[in-house]
N, C-alpha and C positions, 0 to 999 in steps of 0.2 A: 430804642429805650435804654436809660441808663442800665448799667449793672455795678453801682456803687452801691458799699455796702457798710454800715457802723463798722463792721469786724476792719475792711479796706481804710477807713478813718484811724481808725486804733491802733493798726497793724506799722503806719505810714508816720504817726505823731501820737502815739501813746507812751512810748518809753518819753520823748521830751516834755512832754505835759507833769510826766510823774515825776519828771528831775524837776520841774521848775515848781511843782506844789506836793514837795518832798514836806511830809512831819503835818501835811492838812485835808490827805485820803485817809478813808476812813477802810479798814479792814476787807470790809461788805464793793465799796468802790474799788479796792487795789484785784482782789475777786473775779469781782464783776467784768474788770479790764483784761484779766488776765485770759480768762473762759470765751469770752466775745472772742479777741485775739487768735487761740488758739484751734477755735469750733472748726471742726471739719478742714483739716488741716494734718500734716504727719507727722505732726507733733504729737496726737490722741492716739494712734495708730488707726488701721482698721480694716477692710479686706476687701481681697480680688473678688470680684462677680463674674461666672459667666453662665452665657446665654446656656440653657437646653436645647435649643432651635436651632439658632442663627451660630451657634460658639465664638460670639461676640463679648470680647470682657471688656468691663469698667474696675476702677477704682472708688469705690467708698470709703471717706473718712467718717470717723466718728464725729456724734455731736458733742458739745462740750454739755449740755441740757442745763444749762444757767437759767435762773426762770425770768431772765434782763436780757437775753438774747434773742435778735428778731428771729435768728433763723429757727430757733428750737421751742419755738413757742402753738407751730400749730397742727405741729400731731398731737402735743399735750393738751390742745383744746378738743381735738378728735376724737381722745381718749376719754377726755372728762363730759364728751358729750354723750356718747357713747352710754358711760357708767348712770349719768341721770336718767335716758330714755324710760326707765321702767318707774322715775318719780312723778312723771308728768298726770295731772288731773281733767278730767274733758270740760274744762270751764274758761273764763277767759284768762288773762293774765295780763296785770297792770306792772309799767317800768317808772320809779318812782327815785328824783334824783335829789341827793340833801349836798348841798355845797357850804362850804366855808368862808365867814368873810375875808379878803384879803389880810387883815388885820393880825386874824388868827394864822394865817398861812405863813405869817413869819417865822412866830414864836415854835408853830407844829415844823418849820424845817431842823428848828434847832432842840425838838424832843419828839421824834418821829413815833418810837410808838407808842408813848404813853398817851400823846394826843389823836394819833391816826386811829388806835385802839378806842379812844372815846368817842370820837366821830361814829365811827360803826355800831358802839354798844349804845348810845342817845340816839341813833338813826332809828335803829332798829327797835328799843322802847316807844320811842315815839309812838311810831305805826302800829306797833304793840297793843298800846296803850290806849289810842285813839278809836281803833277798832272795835274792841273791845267795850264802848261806851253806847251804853246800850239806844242814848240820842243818835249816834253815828251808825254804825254795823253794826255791833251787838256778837261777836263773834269770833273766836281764839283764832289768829292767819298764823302763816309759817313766810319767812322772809329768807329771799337769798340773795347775799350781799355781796359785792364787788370792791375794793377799793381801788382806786385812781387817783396819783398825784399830781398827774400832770395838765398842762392845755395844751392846743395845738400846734401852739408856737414854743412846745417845751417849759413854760414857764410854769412855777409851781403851783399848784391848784388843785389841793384834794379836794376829794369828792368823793362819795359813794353812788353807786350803781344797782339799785334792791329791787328783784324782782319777785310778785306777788300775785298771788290768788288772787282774783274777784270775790271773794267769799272765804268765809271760815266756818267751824264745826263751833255749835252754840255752847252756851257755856255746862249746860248738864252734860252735855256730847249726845243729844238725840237726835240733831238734825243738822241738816248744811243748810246756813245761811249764804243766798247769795246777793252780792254787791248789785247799785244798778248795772244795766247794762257799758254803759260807758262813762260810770265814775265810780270810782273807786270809795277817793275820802278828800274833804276839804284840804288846799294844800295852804289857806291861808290858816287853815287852825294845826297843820301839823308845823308850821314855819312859826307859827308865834310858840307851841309845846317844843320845837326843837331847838328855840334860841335861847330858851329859860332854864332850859334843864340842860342843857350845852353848857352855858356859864356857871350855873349851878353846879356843875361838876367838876370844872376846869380853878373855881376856887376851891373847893373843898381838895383836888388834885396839887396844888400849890400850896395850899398849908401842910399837908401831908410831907411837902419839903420832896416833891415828886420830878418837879420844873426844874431846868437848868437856863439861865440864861446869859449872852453874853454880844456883843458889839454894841450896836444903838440899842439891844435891850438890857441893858445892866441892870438898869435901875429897875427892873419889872421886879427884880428879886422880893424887893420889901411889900410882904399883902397886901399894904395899904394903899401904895401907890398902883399894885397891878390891879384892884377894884375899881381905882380911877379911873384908868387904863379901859377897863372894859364897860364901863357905866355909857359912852357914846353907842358902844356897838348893839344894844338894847332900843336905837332909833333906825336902825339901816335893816331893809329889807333881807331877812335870813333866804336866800335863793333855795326853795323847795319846786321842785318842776315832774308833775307827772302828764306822763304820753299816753294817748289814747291805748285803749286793750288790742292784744295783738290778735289776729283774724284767726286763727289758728293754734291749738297749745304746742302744737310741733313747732311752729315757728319761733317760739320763747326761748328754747333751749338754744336753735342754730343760731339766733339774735344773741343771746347770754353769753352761749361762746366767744363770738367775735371779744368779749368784752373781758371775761376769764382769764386770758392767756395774753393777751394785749400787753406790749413793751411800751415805754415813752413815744416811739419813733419807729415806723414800719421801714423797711429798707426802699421798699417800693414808692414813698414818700422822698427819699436823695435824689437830688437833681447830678451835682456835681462838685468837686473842689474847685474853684476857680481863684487866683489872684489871695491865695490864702484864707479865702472863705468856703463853708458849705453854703451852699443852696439847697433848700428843699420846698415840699408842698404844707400849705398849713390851710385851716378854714380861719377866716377873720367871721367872727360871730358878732361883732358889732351891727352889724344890719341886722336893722328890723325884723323879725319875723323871718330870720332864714340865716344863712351864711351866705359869704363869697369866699370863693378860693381864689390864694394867692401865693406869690412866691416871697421867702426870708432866706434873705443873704446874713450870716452869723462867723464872727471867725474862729478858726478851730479853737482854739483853746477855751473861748464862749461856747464853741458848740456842749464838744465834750465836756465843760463845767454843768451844762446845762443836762446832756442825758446820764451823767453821776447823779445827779439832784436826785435824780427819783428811782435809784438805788436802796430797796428797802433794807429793815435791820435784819440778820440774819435770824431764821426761826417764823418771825410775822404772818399772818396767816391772813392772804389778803383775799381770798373765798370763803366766808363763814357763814352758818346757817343758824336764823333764829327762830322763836316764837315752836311753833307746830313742827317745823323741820329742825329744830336741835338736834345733835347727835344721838342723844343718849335715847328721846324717843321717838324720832324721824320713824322709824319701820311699823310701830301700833298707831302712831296719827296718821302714817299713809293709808293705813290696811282701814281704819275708821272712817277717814274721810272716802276713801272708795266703798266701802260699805254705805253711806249715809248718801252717795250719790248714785247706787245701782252701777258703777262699775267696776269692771272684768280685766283683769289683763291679759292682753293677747298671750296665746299661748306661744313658748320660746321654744324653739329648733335648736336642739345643743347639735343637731347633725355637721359636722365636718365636709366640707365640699373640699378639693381641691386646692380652689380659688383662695379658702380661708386659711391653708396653711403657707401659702405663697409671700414671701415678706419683700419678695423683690422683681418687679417685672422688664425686661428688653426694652430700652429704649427706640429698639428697629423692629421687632415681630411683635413686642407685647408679649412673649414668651414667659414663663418662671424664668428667673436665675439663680444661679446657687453658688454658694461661697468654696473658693477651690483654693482659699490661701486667706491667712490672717497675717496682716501687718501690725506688728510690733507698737508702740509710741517711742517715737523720734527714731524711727528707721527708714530710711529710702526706700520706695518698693522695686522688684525688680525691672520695673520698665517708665517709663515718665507718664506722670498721673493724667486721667481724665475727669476734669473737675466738675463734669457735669455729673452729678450724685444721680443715682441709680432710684426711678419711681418707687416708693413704697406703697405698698396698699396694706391695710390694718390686719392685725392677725387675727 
């Protein structure tokens, strides 16, 4: 099995990539290049391990915890799964997906968040709103959103990821309405409410003098001609796609994770450098009713243009929560909707085991390990590194 990795791509042709599109990285990508690069490496510093058991030591480098970085992306989903366990409701849970037309995906490369942010706030009205209609559900849901810019062959392609209750708390708050069993809400009436109020936003977003635009879209500048502009895209099918309810409410969260903490491009996805190309794995979704996997040969300076692309702005908040899960009162719509469904939540164990203050186990007994030296950033440690990083289990 390969052990190629983005940081190995970066490490190998990232200084030349940067001399040769010097004055057209954008802050967030020079960042991003640099964190990837450095991850776990002694450059961050970080420190000796050794065994209680066995007194077998490793070296651990720090992570650089870039949220573009494959490697440092899934304790953060561990964590954040972790912290949801006590939100989950005993009902079903629908994944409900609102896509962009290509059209849009150019103009959203060259004004990331003012359009990636509307994407998510029209997604989530939508479903809102739909719901809510007492012909439909009839009933206030809580949504929680994901954004993703990318496809599988790295190409740009936002999209949001909203996962949802089968059900919502009615509009007096007396009772939990719930969803059929295995449907949710029309997706061809949330595809026509999220194309109209999409656009509808995206002009009134452009007069506002919000848009920036500039290569082949210059001319979008003038309102008049960008309405022309979007008067076809009012015939093409708005891609809304929801997946059957998951069999389990447990299973929503370890599903949702996968999708939370998710970069461009998993490492385990690299094939190899060959002949001045990456190879890697991608799904071609063109087939009917399914995917095929297949392999894309890219050359480096395409690769790495391509996993910059979806390099967000710094700040962007690409997990947000709407409707009944807003922040402000996600804790009284939980405690209400478990009231109005007759459940309890299990009772928590603050008890400390052993096990749970252990951050680092033996890679030969499975022993605890314990930190007997702290390295420096950009120090040599006193002996030549073991780069096999030391198991962590969660605190």
């Amino acid at each position: 099995m390969s052990s190629l990795e983005v940081a190995d791509i970066f490490r190998r042709h990232g200084a030349d990539y940067r001399h040769q599109h010097a004055g057209h990285l954008s802050l967030e990508q020079l960042k991003a290049m640099a964190a990837i690069e450095h991850c776990r490496s002694a450059s961050l510093g970080g420190h000796v391990l050794q065994c209680e058991s066995c007194e077998e030591q490793e070296i651990s480098y720090n992570s650089c915890r870039n949220r573009h970085c494959p490697k440092c992306q899934s304790m953060a989903a561990k964590r954040w799964l972790e912290d949801r366990q006590a939100e989950l409701l005993p009902v079903k849970y629908f994944h409900v997906v609102f896509t962009l037309p290509a059209p849009i995906s150019g103009i959203a490369y060259q004004n990331k968040s003012v359009i990636y942010a509307l994407l998510m706030r029209v997604a989530a009205e939508t479903l809102i709103t739909i719901a809510a209609d007492t012909e439909r559900l009839g009933a206030r849901i809580g949504v929680t959103m994901v954004l993703h810019t990318w496809g599988s062959a790295l190409t740009h392609h936002p999209h949001v990821h909203c996962i949802v209750p089968g059900g919502g708390i009615s509009a007096d708050g007396q009772r939990w309405i719930a969803s059929r069993p295995r449907f949710f809400l029309s997706v061809n009436v949330l595809s026509e409410r999220f194309m109209y109020r999409f656009l509808e936003e995206l002009i009134k977003t452009h007069a506002r003098g919000e848009l920036q635009f500039f290569g082949q879209y210059t001319e979008l500048a003038d309102l008049n001609v960008f309405k022309s502009w979007l008067e076809p895209l009012k015939d093409v099918w708005w891609h809304v796609y929801a997946k059957p309810p998951f069999a389990r409410p447990e299973t929503v969260l370890e599903y949702l994770s996968r999708y939370t903490h998710r970069v461009a491009i998993a490492n385990s996805r690299l094939i190899s450098i060959h002949n001045g190309q990456v190879v890697f794995k991608y799904k071609d979704y063109r087939k009917k009713g399914g995917y095929q996997k297949r392999t894309m040969r890219l050359a480096i300076d395409h690769f790495i243009q391509r996993f910059l692309m979806h390099v967000v702005p710094t700040g962007f908040h690409r997990i947000r929560h709407y409707g009944l899960w807003a922040n402000a009162h996600r804790a009284d719509n939980l405690t209400t909707a478990r009231d109005l469904l007759n459940f309890v939540l299990p009772a928590n164990n603050d008890e400390v085991t052993p096990q749970d203050t252990a951050t680092f186990i033996c890679r030969s007994c499975s022993a605890p390990m314990i930190i007997i030296e702290i390295i420096p950033p950009n120090h040599q440690p006193r002996a030549p590194p073991n780069y096999h990083i030391a198991r962590q289990v969660s605190p």
